[in-house]
C-alpha positions in Angstrom: 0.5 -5.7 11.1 0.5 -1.9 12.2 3.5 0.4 10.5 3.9 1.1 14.4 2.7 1.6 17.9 1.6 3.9 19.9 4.8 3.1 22.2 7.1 3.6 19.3 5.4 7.1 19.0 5.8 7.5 22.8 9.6 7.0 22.9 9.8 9.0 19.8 8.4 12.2 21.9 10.7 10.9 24.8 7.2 11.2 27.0 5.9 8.1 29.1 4.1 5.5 27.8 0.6 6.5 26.8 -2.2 4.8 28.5 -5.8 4.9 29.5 -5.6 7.6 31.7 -3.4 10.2 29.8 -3.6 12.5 27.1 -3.9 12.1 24.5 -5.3 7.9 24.9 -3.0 5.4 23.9 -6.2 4.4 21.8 -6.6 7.9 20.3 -3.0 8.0 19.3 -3.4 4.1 17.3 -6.5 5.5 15.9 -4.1 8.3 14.6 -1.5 5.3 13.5 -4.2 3.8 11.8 -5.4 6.9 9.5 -1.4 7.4 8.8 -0.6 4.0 7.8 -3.7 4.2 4.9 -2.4 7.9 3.9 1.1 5.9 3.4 -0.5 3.0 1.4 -2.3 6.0 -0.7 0.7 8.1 -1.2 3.3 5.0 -2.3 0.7 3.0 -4.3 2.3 0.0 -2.4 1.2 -1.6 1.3 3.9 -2.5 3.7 2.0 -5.8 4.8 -0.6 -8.5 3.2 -3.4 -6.7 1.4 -5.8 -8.0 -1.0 -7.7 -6.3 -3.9 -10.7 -8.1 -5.4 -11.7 -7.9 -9.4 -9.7 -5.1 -10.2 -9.9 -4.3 -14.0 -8.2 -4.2 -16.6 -7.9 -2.9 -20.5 -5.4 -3.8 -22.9 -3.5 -1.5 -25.0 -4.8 -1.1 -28.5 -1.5 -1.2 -30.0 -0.7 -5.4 -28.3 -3.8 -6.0 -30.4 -3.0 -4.1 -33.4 0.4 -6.0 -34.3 -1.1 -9.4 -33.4 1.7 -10.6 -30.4 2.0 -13.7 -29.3 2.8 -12.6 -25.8 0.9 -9.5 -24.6 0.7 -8.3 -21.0 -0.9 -6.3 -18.2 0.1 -4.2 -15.6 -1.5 -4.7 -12.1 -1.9 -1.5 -9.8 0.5 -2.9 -7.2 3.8 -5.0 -7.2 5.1 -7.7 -4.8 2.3 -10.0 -6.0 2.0 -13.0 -3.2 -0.6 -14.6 -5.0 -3.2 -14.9 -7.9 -6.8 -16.0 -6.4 -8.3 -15.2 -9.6 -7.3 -14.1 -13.6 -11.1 -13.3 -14.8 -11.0 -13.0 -18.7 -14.1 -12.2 -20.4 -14.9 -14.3 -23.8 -17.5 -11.8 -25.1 -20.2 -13.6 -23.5 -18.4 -15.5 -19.4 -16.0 -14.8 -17.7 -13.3 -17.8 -18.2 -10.7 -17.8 -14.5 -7.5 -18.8 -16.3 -6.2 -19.8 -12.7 -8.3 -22.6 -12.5 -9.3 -23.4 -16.3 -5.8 -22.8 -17.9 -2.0 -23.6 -17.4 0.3 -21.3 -15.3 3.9 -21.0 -16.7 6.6 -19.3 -18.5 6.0 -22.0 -21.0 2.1 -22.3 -20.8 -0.6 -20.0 -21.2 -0.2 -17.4 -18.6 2.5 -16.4 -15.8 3.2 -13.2 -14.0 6.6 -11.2 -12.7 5.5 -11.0 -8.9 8.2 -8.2 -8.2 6.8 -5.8 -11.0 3.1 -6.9 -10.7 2.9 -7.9 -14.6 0.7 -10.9 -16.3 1.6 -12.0 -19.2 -0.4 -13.6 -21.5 0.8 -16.2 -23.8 -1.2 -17.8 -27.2 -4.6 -18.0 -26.1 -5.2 -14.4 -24.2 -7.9 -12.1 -24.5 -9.7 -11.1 -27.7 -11.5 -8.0 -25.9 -9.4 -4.7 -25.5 -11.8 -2.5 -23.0 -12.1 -4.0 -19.7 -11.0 -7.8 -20.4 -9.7 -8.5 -17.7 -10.2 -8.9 -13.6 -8.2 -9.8 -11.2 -7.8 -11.1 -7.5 -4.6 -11.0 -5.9 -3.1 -10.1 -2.7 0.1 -8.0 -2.5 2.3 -6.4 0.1 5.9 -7.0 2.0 6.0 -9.6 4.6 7.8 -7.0 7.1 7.9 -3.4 7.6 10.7 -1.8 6.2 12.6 0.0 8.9 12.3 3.7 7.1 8.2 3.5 6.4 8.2 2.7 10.0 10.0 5.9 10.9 7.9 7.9 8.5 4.4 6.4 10.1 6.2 7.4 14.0 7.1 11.1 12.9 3.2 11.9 11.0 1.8 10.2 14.5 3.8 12.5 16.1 3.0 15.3 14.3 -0.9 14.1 15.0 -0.3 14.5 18.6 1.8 17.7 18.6 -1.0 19.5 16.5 -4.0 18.4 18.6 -2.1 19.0 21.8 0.6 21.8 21.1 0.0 23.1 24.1 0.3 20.9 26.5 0.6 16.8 27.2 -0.6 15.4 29.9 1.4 12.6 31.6 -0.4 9.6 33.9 0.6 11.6 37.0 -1.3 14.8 35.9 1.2 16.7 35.2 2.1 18.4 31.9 5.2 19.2 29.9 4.6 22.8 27.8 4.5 22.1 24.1 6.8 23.9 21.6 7.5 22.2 18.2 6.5 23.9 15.4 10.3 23.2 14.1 10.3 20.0 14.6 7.2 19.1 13.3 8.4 20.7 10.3 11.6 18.7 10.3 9.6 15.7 10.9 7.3 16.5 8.1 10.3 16.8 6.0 11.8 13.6 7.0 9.0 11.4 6.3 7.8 13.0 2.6 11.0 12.2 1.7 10.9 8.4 2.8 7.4 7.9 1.0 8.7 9.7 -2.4 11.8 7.1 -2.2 8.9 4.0 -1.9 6.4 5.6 -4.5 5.2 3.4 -6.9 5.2 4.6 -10.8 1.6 4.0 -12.5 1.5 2.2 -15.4 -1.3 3.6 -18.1 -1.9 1.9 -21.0 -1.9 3.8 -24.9 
């Protein structure tokens, strides 16, 4: 699901559709999209649509281990947690998949806070702090939110403006002059300020 299209970038310049014949290609200017939309993902720590992330580790605080809790917890990299594939917790010896070998639930042995992107262990958990844990999930909003798909138009169309600021051509031939240093600026503006409102805080463990 792309953050937007090359026609949404189109009507956003107020210029005719792009195509196979103009300039810039409506190919080159989804390429663009494309390169945008993982520069969003980068800059918010979050995705706007389904991604998955395989075995990404995990340590656990020294201090959960110090005071001996009966509920101790991780903190994945991402929030909006669709799904678990796999909870990988190493024994000192094999990994053990707790979604397959143990009992999911507030009241069981493991469960997780899909908004926030925490597992919690409960009772039996890991005994290893360094690198104890891996997980597979897959993460990401089922729809684009209106605002990151206003930021991914404006930095397509500063990708255009920049490669042709002097002139676009149309499917006719003709071209319209290019002058918008100020609004690229503006536009700029506009969508740094969307992305800071969606960026995602890093939790690092003590």
């Amino acid at each position: 699901m792309a953050y937007c299209t090359h026609a949404d970038v189109a009507n956003f310049l107020q210029r005719p559709a792009f195509s196979g014949s103009t300039t810039p290609l409506a190919d080159t200017v989804t390429d663009e999209i494309a390169t945008w939309e993982a520069f969003i993902d980068s800059e918010t720590g979050h995705a706007f649509d389904a991604r998955t992330i395989t075995d990404e580790y995990h340590s656990f605080p020294t201090t959960m281990r110090k005071f001996g809790l009966f509920e101790v917890h991780i903190n994945l990299n991402h929030r909006q947690i669709s799904g678990i594939t796999a909870l990988n917790v190493w024994d000192g010896s094999t990994w053990e998949n707790f979604v397959s070998t143990r009992t999911e639930g507030r009241s069981a042995d493991w469960w997780y806070d899909a908004t926030d992107g925490i597992i919690f262990f409960r009772g039996i958990k890991p005994f290893i702090n360094e690198f104890a844990v891996k997980v597979t999930y897959t993460y990401g909003d089922s729809a684009v939110p209106a605002d990151i798909k206003g930021a991914c138009i404006r930095l397509a169309a500063i990708s255009v403006v920049a490669n042709y600021h002097q002139q676009m051509e149309l499917g006719t031939g003709a071209l319209i002059p290019m002058d918008n240093s100020t609004k690229v600026d503006t536009w700029r503006k506009q969508a740094d300020d969307i992305l800071k409102r969606h960026t995602e805080a890093m939790f690092v463990p003590m």
